[in-house]
C-alpha positions in Angstrom: 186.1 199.6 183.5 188.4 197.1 185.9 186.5 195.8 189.0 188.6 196.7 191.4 188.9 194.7 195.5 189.8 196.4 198.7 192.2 194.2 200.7 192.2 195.2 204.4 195.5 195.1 206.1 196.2 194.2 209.7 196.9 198.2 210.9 193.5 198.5 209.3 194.2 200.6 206.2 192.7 199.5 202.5 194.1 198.5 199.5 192.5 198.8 196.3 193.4 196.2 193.7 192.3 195.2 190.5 190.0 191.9 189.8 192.3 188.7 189.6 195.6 190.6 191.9 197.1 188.4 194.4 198.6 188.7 197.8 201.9 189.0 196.2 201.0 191.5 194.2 199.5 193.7 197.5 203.2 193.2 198.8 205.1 194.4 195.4 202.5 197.1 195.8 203.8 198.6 199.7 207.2 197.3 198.4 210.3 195.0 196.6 211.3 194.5 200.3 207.8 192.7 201.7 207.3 190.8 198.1 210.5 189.4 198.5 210.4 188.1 201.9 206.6 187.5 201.5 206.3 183.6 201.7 202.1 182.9 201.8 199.3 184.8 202.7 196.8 184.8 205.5 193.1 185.8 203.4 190.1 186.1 205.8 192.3 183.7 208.8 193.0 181.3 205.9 196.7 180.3 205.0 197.0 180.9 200.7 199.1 180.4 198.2 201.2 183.7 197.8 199.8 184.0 194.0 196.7 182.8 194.2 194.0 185.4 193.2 191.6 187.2 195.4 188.4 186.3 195.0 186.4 189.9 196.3 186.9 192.0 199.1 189.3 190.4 202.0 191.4 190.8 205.3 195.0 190.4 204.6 198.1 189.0 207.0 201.4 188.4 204.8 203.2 186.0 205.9 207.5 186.2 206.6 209.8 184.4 208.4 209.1 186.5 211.7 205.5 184.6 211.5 208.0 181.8 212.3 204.8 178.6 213.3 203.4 179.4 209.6 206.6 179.6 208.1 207.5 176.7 209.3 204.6 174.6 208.7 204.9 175.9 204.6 208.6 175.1 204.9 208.2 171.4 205.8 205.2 170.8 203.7 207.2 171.5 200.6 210.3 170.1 201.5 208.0 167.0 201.5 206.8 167.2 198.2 210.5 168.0 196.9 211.4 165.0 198.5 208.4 162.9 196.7 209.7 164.3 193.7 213.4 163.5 194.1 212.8 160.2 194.7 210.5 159.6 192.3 213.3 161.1 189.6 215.9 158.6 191.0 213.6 155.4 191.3 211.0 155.5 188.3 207.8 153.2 189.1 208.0 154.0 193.3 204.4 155.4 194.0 203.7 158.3 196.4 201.1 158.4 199.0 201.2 161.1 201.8 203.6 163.4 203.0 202.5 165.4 206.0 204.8 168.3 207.9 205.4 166.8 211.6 206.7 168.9 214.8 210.2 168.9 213.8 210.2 168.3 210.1 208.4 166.1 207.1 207.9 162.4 206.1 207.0 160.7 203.3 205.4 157.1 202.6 206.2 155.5 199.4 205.5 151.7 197.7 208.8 151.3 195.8 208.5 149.9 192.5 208.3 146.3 192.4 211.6 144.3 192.5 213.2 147.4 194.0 212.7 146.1 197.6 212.2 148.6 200.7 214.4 151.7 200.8 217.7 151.8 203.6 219.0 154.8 205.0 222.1 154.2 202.9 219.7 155.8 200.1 219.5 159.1 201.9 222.4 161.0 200.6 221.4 160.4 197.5 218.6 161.8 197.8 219.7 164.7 199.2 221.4 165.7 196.6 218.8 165.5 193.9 216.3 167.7 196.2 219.2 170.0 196.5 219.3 170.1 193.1 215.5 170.7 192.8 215.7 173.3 195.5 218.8 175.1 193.3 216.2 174.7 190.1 213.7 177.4 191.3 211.0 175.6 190.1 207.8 177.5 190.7 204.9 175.5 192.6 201.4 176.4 190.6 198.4 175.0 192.3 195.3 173.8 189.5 192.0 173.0 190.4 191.2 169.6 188.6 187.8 167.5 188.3 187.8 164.4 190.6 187.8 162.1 187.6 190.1 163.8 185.7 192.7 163.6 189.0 191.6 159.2 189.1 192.5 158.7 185.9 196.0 161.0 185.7 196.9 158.7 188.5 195.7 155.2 186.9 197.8 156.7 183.8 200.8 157.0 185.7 200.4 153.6 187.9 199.3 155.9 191.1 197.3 153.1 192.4 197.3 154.9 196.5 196.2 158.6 194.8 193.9 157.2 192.4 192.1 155.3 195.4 192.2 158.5 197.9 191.0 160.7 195.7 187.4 159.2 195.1 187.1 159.3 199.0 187.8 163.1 199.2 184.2 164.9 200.2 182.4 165.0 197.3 181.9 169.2 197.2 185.8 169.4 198.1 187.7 171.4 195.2 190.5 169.2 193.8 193.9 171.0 193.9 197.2 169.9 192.5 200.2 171.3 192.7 202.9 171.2 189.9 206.4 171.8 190.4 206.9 174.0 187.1 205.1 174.8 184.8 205.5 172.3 181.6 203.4 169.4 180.8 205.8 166.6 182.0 206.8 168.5 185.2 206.0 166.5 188.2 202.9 166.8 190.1 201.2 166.0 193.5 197.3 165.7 194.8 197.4 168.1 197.8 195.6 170.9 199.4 198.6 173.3 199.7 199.3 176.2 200.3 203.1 175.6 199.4 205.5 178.5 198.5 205.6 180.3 195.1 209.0 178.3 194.2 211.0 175.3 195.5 213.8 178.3 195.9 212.1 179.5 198.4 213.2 176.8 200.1 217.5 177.1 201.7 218.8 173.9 201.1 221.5 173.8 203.5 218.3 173.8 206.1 217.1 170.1 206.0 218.6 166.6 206.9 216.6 163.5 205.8 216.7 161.5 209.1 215.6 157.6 209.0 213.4 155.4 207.3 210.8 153.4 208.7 208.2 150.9 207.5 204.5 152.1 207.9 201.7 150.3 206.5 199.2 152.2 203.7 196.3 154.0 205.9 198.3 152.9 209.1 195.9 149.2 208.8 198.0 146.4 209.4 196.3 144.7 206.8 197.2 146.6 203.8 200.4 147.5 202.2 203.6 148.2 203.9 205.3 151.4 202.6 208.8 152.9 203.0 208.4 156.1 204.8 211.8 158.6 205.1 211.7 161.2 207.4 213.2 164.0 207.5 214.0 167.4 209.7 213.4 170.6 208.0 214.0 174.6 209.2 214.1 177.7 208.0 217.9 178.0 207.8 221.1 176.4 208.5 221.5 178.0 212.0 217.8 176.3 213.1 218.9 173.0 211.7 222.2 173.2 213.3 220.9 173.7 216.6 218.1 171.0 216.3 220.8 168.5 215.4 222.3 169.4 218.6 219.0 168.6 220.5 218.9 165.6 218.9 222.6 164.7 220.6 221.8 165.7 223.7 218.3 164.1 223.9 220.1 160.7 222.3 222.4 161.0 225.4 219.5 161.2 227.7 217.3 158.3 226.1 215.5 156.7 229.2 216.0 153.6 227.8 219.9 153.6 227.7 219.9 155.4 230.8 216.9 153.2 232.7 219.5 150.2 231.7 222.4 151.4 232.8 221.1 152.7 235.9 219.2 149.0 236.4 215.9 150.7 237.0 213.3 148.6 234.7 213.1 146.5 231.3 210.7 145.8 228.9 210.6 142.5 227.1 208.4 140.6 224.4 206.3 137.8 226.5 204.6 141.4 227.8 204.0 143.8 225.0 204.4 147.4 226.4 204.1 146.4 230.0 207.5 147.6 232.5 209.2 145.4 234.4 210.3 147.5 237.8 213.9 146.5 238.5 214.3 147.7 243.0 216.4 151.0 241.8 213.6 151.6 239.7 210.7 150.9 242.2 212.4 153.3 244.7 212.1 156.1 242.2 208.3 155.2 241.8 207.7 154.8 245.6 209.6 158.4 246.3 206.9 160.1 243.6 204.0 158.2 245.2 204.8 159.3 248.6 205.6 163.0 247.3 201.6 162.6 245.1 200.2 161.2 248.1 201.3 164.1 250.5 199.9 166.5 247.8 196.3 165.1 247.4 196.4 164.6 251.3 197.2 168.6 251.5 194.4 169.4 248.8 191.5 167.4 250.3 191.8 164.1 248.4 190.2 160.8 249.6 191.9 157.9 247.9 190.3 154.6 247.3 191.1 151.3 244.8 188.8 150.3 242.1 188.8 146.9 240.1 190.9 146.6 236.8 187.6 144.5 235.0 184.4 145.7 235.0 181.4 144.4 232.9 181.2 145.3 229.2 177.4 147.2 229.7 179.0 149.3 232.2 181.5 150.7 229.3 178.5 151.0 227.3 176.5 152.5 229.0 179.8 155.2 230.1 180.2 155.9 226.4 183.5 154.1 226.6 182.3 150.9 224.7 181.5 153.2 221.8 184.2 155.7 221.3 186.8 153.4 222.4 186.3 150.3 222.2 189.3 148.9 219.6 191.7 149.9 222.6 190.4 148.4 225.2 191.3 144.4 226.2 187.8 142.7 226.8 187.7 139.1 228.0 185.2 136.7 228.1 183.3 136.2 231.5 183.7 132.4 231.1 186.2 129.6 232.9 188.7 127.9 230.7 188.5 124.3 229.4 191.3 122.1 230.5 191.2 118.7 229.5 194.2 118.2 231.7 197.3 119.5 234.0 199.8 118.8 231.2 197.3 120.1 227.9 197.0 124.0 227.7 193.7 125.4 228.2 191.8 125.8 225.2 188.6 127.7 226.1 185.2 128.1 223.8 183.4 131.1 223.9 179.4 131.0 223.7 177.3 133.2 221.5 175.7 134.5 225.1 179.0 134.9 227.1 178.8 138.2 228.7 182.1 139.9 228.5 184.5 142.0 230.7 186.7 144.6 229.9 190.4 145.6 231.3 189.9 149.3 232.3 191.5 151.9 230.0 190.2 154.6 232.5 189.0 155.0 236.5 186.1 157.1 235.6 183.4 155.3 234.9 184.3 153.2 238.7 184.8 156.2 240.6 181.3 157.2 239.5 180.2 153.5 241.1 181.7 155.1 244.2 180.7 157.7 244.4 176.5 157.1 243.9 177.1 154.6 246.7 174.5 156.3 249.3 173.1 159.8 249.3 175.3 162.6 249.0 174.0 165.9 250.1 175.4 169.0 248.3 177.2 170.1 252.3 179.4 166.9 251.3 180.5 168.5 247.7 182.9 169.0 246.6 183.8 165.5 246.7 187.5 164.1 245.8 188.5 161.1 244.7 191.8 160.0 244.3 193.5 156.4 242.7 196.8 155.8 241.5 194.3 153.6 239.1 195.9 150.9 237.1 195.0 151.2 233.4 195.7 148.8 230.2 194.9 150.3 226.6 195.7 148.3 223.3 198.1 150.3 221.9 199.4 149.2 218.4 202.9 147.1 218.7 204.9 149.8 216.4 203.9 152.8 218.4 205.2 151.5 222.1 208.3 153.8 223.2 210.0 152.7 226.6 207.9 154.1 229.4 206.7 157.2 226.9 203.4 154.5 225.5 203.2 151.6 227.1 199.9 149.1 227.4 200.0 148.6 230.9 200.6 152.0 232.9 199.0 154.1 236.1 197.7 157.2 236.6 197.8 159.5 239.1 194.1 160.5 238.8 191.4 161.9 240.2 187.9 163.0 240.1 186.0 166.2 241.8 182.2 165.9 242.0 180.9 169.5 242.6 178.2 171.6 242.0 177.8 174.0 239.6 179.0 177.3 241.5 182.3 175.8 242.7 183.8 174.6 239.3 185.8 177.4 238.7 187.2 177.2 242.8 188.0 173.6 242.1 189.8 174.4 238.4 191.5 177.4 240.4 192.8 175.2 242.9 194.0 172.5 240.3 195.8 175.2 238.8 197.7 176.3 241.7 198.3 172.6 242.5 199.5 171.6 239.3 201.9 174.9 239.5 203.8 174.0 242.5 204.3 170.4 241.6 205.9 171.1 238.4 208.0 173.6 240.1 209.4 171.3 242.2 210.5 168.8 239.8 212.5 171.7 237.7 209.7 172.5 234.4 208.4 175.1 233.4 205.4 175.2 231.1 202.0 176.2 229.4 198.7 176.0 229.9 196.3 175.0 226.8 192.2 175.0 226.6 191.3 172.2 224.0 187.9 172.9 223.3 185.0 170.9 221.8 185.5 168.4 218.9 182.9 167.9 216.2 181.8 164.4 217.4 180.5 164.9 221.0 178.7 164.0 223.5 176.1 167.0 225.2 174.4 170.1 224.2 176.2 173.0 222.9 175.1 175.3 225.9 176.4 172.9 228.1 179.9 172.6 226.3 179.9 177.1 226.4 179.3 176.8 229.6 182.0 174.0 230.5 184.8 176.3 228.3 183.9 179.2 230.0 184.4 178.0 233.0 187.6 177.1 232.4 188.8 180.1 231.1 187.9 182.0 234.2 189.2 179.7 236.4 192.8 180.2 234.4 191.6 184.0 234.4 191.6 183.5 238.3 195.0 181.6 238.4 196.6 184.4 236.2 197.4 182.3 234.1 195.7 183.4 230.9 198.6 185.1 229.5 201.8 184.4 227.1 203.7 184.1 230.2 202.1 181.4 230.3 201.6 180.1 226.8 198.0 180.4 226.9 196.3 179.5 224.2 192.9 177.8 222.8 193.4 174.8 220.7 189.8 174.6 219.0 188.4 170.9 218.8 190.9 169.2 220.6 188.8 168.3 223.7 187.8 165.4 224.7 184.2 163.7 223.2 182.6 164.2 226.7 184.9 167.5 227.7 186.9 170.5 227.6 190.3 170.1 229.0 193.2 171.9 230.4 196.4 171.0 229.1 199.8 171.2 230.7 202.9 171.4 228.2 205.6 170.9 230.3 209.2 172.3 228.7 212.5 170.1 229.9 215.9 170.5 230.6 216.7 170.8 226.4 213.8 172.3 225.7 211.4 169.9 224.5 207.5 169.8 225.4 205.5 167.5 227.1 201.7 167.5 227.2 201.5 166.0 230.4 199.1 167.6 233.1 194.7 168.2 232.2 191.9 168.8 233.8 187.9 168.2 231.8 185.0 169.6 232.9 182.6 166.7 232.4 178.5 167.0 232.9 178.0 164.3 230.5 179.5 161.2 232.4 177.2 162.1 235.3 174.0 162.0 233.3 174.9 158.7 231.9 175.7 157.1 234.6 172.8 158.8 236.7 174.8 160.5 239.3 173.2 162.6 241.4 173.5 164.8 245.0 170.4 166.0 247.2 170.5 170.1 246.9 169.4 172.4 249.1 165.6 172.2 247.7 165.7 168.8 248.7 165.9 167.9 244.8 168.1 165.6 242.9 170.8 167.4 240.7 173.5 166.1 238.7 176.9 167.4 239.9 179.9 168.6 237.5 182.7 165.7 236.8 186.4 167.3 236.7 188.6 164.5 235.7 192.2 165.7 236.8 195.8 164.4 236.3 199.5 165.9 237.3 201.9 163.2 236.2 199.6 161.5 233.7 201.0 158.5 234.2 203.8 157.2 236.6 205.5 155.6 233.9 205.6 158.3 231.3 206.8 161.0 233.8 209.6 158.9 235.6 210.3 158.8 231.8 210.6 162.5 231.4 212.5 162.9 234.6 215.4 160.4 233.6 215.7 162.2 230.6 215.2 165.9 232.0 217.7 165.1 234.6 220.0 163.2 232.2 219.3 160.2 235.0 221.1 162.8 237.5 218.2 162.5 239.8 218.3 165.0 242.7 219.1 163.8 245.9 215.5 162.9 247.5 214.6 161.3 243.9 217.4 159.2 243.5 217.3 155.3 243.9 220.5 155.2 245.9 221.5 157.8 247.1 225.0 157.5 248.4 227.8 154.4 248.2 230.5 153.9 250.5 233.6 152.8 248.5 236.8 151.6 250.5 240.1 152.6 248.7 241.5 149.1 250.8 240.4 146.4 252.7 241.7 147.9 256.2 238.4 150.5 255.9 236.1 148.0 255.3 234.7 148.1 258.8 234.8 152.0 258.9 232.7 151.5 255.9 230.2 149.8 257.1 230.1 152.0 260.4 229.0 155.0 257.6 226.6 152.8 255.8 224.9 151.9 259.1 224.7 155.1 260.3 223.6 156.4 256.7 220.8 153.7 256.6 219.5 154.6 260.4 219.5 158.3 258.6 216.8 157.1 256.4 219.5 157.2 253.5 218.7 155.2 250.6 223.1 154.0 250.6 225.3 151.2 249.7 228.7 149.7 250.6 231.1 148.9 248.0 233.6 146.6 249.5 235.2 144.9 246.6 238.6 144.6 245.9 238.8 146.9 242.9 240.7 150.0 242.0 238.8 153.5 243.4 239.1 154.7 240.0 237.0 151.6 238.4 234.3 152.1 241.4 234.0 155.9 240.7 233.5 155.4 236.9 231.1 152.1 237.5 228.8 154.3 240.1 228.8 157.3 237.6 227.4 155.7 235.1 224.7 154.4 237.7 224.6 158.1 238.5 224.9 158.0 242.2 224.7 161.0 243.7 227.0 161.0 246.1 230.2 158.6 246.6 231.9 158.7 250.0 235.5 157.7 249.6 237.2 155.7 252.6 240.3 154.7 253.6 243.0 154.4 256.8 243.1 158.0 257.2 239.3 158.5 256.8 239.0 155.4 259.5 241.4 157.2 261.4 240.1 160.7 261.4 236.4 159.6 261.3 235.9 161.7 258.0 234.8 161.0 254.4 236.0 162.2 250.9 232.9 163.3 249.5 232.7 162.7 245.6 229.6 164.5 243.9 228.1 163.3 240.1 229.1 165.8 237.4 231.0 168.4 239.8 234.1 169.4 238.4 235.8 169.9 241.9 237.9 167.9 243.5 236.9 165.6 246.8 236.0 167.6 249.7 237.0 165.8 253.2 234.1 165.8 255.1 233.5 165.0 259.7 230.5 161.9 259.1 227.9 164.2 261.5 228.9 167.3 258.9 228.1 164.7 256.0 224.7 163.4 257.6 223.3 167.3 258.1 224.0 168.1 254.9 222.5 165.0 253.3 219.2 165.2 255.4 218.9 168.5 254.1 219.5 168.1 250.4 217.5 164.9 250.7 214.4 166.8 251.9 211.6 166.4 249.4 211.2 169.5 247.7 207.2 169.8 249.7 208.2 168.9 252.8 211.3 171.8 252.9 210.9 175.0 255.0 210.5 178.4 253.8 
């Protein structure tokens, strides 16, 4: 008699199926319909292979292209291996390593065959075509379950010197699974976990563009191999590809880097290794959001205070810091340099007992130090703390990006020392904090709970404990709901936390984890923080480490290239220029700018003896707000042609006092506005 399984599925009904069916067989079952558009399955909460067997009784989720996150992530993954295999047809003797499905697509990292040198991007539309040609082949995907040695020694055979290393470090009671693409002997095959689709048709090839090629090194050390890794960008049909092509315009055309040099607002240059260089139309942005930061932490009950950028190694150490974090932080020797002379270059020794110093990569750890300076008695909690803190981390060369990773950068950051019973208050009030901020600046957003990684720092009562809080204090917000993205994403906290995030969605509708907020009790008992309570009793208070911008760098980043560098008016470096259409309104010109400057108006005079025309297109591409067109009649009348960025319409003639009202009111920071 056939064993048979029962397969519950999600409206809660059961399936019974003989031993050895498969999810795709449960579809063919209800109907042609689902097993055609059926593309894996979710058994039990795992993501399968659509034909891979049951193994007993199970929970069943097909999943289709309306479950578009899964689809997605199966899509990519196997247009990765299709592209391992294409180039592996084309170039015999290139070796594979890994090929991962990213945010927007796939990559692959390869050691061409020897002699063959690195591959170019003039190698892409080749390629291409032979994983269209895969793609058009049908080729089923079969996963096997091979024995670890067996796997090492297919790869030596085949000159798979990166496989045949990684899979001898793969845990030892980890089933090996390879996939084939077909189903002969000599079809091509691939160490991988899966799941993939049941067949490379699955796949539309008229949904994938390979992108650029890179160089990454094998394991991403700097000391081993370099590999050629191609990227691509992969969706579930022409339409999605089509319109992420168009993203990728739009967000080329609002780079921060093209647009932070033609707007003169900061560089970045080799003698200092992801460290900015703040041009004065730069700075003026920075100053506006510290001024806008410090009015808010003012409002909310902050105390700001300055802390020193090197502290002494132990104190890392004994924060946790020195440990977790150590091979990105810059430590320097406590020790004064040998110079032989003025003109020789100093050429200092380090002892074997030279105590060191570290560069901070954080401010928590100091504004502990400030915080146990004298008793605090739990009527002073909660406690506030506020720096924009200076912080260096050493970030790998390859991964700086303008202002988006830098070394050098600061934080708008803060710390709440509370008691127990008013974490969730303080949480609320971040919450509503963080909310009007990022409404002011024009994003929307969601709000994430990364919870507790596997290696941590505290007990696990005190880590439910620290989650829970959090949710309720989102709970409180109303925040806990898909208006506002919330979900959990399990073990993505922090090693001494669970944190808030803030994804922040721009202009062209990319994300940004900017914003967080960790509930820290560890910190405090390693540092031995403490407050007198009402028994007269030392307690440990509750850390919240809290951030809005993240850094200054990264979101004046963001904002050049959410605004397209058309800051508004309060934001903007300069706000206004004064251009003479001839030399006979040069002193009505500077009349404006004076009385534009005793305004409080960030404006300029542009005097020279050009064309208008060549000072409207050279201020444009600065992307001044406002230009204010002068000539004899304007001299005469006591007017201005008012010239906005990007508006369509024509000049508007404007009386000087009409012009200043309006300006002081569009010029209005967003928090100091009424009603």
């Amino acid at each position: 008699m056939t064993e048979m399984v029962k397969i519950e599925l999600p409206d809660g009904s059961v399936k019974e199926m003989p031993e050895g069916a498969t999810p795709y067989d449960v579809a063919a079952d209800i109907g042609p319909g689902l097993a055609k558009a059926a593309m894996a399955a979710r058994v039990d909460g795992e993501v399968r292979d659509l034909k891979r067997p049951f193994e007993g009784d199970a929970k069943l989720a097909l999943i289709t292209k309306r479950d578009e996150a899964d689809a997605l992530e199966l899509v990519r993954h196997d247009f990765a291996h299709v592209l391992a295999e294409a180039v592996q047809n084309m170039f015999p003797g290139t070796q594979i390593t890994f090929g991962p499905a990213t945010d927007d697509g796939f990559y692959y990292d390869f050691a061409p065959a020897p002699g063959r040198g690195m591959f170019t991007e003039e190698d892409l539309p080749a390629i291409e075509e032979e994983m269209r040609r895969i793609i058009a082949a049908d080729k089923p995907l079969v996963r096997e379950v091979w024995d670890r040695e067996k796997v090492r020694q297919f790869f030596i055979d085949h000159g798979e010197a990166f496989k045949a290393e990684w899979v001898m470090e793969l845990p030892a009671d980890e089933p090996i699974t390879m996939y084939k693409t077909g189903e002969g002997e000599a079809d091509w095959i691939d160490l991988c976990r899966g799941p993939h689709l049941p067949s490379t048709g699955y796949l539309d090839p008229k949904a994938f563009k390979l992108t650029r090629v890179s160089g990454a090194y094998w394991r991403g050390d700097q000391s081993n191999p370099m590999l050629s890794r191609i990227y691509g960008t992969a969706w579930l049909d022409r339409k999605q590809l089509k319109q992420h092509l168009v993203r990728l315009e739009e967000a080329a055309k609002r780079d921060h880097r093209k647009l932070g040099a033609e707007m003169n607002l900061f560089h970045l240059q080799q003698e200092a290794h992801g460290s900015v260089f703040w041009h004065p139309q730069g700075y003026k942005v920075w100053r506006e959001l510290e001024a806008y930061m410090r009015r808010a932490i003012d409002e909310g009950g902050y105390n700001e205070i300055k802390t020193p950028q090197l502290m002494d190694v132990k104190q890392w150490t004994q924060s946790g810091h020195w440990g977790k974090y150590a091979e990105n932080m810059f430590a320097v020797p406590d020790i004064v340099p040998n110079v032989e002379s003025e003109e020789e270059a100093a050429s200092p020794s380090v002892a074997d007992d030279a105590d060191w110093m570290a560069i901070k990569p954080m401010n928590c750890p100091a504004h502990v130090l400030v915080f146990k300076q004298g008793i605090t008695s739990y009527r002073e909690l909660p406690i506030r703390l506020y720096e924009n803190g200076c912080c260096h981390r050493n970030e790998p060369h390859g991964a700086l990006h303008g202002l988006m990773r830098v070394r050098q950068f600061t934080q708008d950051d803060a710390h709440i020392f509370c008691t127990e019973e008013q974490v969730v208050e303080e949480i609320h009030k971040f919450c509503r904090l963080a909310d009007s901020i990022y409404k002011d600046f024009g994003y929307t957003y969601h709000v994430k709970l990364a919870t507790r990684p596997e290696k941590r720092f505290g007990t696990d009562a005190m880590w439910d404990k620290a989650e829970q809080e959090m949710r309720d204090a989102v709970k409180a917000a109303g925040m806990d709901n898909d208006d506002y993205g919330w979900e959990e994403l399990e073990g993505e906290g922090a090693f001494y936390a669970p944190k808030l995030e803030w994804h922040l969605t721009d202009a062209i509708g990319r994300t940004w984890q900017v914003g967080t907020i960790q509930s820290d009790r560890v910190l405090p008992e390693r540092l031995d923080a403490s407050y007198i309570g009402e028994d007269g009793e030392r307690h440990r208070p509750v850390m919240l480490h809290r951030a809005i911008f993240g850094s200054y760098e990264r979101f004046i980043g963001m904002l050049i290239e959410h605004y397209a560098g058309k800051m508004p008016l309060w934001l903007a470096p300069t706000q206004a220029v004064v251009a003479t259409i001839v030399s006979d309104a040069d002193d009505y010109a500077n009349d404006v700018l004076a009385k534009l400057n005793a305004a409080g108006f960030r404006a300029e005079a542009d005097l020279r003896n050009e064309k208008i025309n060549y000072k409207v297109r050279e201020h444009s591409l600065a992307k001044v707000p406002l230009l204010l067109v002068v000539g004899k009649r304007e001299a005469e009348e006591g007017t201005v042609a008012l010239r906005r960025l990007g508006s369509d319409e024509h000049q508007k003639v404007m009386k000087l006092d009409e012009l200043l009202a309006m300006m002081r009111e569009e010029a209005t920071p967003p928090d100091l506005r009424q009603g």
